[in-house]
C-alpha positions in Angstrom: -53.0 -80.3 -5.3 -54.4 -77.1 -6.7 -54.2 -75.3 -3.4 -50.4 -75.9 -3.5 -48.2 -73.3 -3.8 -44.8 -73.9 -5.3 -41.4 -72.3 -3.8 -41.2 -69.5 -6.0 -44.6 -68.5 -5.9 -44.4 -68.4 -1.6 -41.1 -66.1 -2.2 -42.5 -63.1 -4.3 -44.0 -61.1 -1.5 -40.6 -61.6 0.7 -38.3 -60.3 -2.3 -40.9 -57.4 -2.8 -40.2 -56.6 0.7 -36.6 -57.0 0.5 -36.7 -54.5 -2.3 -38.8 -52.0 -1.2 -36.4 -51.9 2.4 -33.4 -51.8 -0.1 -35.0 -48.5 -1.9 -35.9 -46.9 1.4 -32.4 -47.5 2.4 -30.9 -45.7 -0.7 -33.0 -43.0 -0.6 -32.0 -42.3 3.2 -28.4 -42.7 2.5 -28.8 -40.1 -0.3 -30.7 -37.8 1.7 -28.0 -37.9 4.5 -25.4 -37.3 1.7 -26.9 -34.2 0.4 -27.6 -33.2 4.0 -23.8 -33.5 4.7 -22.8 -31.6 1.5 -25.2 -29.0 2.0 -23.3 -28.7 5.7 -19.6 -28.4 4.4 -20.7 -26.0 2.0 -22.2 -23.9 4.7 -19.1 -24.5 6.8 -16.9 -23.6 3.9 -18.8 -20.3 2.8 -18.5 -18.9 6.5 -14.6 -19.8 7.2 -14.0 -17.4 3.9 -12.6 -14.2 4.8 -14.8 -11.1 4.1 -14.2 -8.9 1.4 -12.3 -5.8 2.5 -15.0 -3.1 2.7 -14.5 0.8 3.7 -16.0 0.7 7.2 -14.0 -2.4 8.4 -12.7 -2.0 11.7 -10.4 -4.0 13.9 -7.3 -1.9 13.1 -3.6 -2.5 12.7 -1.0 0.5 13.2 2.1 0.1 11.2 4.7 2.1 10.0 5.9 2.2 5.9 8.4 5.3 5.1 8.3 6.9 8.4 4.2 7.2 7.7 2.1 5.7 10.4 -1.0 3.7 8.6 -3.8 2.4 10.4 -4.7 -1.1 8.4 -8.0 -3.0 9.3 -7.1 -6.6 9.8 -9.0 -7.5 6.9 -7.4 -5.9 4.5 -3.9 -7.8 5.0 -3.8 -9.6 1.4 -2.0 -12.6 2.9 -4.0 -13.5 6.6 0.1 -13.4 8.1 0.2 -12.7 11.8 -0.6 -8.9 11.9 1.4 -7.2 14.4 1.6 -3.7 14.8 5.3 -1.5 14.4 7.6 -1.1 11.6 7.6 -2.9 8.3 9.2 -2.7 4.8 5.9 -3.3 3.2 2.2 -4.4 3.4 0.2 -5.9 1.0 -3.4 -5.3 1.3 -6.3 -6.4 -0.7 -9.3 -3.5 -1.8 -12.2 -3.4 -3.4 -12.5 -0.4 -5.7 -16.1 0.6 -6.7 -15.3 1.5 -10.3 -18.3 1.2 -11.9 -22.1 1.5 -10.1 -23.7 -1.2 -12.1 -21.0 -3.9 -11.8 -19.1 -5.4 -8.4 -16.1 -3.9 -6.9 -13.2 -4.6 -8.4 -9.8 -6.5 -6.5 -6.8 -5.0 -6.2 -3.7 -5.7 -5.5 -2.1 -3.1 -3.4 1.3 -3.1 -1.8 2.8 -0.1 -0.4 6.4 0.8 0.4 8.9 3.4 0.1 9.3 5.6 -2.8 12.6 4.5 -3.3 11.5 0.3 -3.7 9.6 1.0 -6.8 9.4 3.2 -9.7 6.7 4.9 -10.9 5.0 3.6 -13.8 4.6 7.2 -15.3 8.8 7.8 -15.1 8.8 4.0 -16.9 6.8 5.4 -19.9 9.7 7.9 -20.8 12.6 5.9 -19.7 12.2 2.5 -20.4 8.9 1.6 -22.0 9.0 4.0 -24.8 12.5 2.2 -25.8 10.5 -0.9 -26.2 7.5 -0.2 -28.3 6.7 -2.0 -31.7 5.1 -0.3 -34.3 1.7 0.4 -34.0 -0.9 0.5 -31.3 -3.9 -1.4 -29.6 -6.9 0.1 -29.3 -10.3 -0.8 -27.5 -9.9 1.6 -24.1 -11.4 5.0 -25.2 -8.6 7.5 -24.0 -6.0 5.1 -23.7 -3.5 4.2 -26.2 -2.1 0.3 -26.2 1.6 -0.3 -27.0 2.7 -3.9 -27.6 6.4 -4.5 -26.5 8.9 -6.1 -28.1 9.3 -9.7 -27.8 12.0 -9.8 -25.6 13.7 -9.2 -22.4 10.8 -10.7 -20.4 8.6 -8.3 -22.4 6.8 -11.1 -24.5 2.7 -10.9 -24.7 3.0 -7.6 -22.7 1.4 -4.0 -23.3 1.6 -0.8 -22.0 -1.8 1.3 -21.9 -0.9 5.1 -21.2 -3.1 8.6 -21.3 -1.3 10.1 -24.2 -2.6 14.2 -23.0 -1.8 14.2 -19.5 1.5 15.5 -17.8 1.3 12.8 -15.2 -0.5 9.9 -16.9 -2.1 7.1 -16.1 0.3 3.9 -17.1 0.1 0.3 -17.0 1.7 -2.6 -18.2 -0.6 -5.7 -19.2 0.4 -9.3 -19.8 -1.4 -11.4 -21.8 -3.2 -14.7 -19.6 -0.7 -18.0 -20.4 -4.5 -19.9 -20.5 -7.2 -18.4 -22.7 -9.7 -19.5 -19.3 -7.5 -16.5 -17.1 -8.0 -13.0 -17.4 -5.2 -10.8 -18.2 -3.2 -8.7 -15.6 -2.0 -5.1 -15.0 0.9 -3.8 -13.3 0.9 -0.2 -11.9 3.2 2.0 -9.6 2.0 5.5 -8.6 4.6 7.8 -6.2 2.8 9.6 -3.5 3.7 13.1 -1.9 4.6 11.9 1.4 7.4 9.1 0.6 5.1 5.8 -0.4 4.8 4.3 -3.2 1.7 2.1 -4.2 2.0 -0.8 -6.8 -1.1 -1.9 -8.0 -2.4 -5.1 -9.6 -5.9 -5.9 -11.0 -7.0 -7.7 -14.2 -6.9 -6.3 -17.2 -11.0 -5.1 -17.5 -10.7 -2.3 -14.9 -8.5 -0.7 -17.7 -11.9 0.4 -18.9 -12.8 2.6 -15.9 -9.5 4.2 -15.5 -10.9 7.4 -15.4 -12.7 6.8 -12.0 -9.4 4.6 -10.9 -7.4 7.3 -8.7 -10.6 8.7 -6.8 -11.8 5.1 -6.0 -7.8 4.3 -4.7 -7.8 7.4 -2.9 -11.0 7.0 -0.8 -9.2 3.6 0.4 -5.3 5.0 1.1 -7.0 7.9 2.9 -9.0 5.6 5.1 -6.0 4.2 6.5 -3.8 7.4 6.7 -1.9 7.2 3.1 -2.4 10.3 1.8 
């Protein structure tokens, strides 16, 4: 009778089994999962466009203004079917090098005809100036911040201008609706040769505005702008 073995006593080394098969089976399962994760990430990171950069190729003639401009495909903001001729506008995405120590910057760029757009600098005197509050925002060495008034669409908005220059840098800011977003500038310059360019890029560029026309202009003249 002592050599017996009872029922539960013959069933531990079969439920040890079972649960050791159990934990093989999970750890499996998880390994596949974080295999196929790791896969769709991969997959995801290389069907994302790549950043507009000055030697991109693969280029697009169309005409703005009456001025032929030679677009590489991957600078088309939107990914629309690109098809070379005439067209009202284009909206491009660059990358403007602002400062050597930090990334390129986005910007917003569409260009048109003159006559679409006014220029931010012919806004100061005519419109903005009308609108200012009393006092100023400060914070961007050389430029002086003027809140607008709180109305006509103008609410949460400030203009930042060069207060020296004969043609000065301008542009109007609007404060983020979400504390998590970053605020964003508006900007329209008038070239020589019909276009205008409006620009728009979050509000921390304002700090390298000094270097902002000679970055724009190495990326207009690469497609025939200037």
């Amino acid at each position: 009778m002592s050599a017996s073995t009872t029922p539960a006593e013959g069933t531990e080394p079969g439920r040890d089994h079972l649960v050791y098969n159990l934990a093989g089976i999970a750890v499996l399962v998880l390994l596949v999962a974080v295999g196929a994760a790791y896969m769709v990430d991969r997959a995801t990171r290389s069907a994302r466009p790549a950043l507009p950069q000055l030697s991109d190729a693969d280029r697009v003639t169309q005409t703005v203004a009456g001025r032929d401009l030679s677009i590489p495909a991957n600078w088309f903001r939107f990914g629309e079917d690109i098809k070379p001729g005439f067209a009202s506008q284009v909206d491009l995405s660059f990358q403007l090098a602002l400062d050597p120590l930090e990334p390129p910057v986005p910007v917003d760029v569409t260009l048109l005809s003159r006559t679409g757009a006014r220029a931010s600098s012919t806004l100061l005197d005519g419109v903005y100036l009308h609108q200012f509050v009393d006092g100023t925002v400060g914070g961007i060495p050389g430029l002086v911040g003027k809140p607008l008034v709180a109305t006509e669409g103008y609410a949460g908005e400030t203009v930042w201008y060069d207060p020296l220059s004969p043609a000065p840098f301008v542009a109007k800011c609007a404060a983020a609706p979400q504390e998590t977003r970053k605020d964003k500038c508006l900007r329209t310059i008038h070239l020589a040769n019909g276009l205008a360019v409006v620009l728009g890029f979050d509000a921390e560029a304002l700090a390298h505005w000094k270097r902002f026309d000679e970055e724009l202009a190495l990326w207009l003249g690469q497609i025939g702008a200037l």
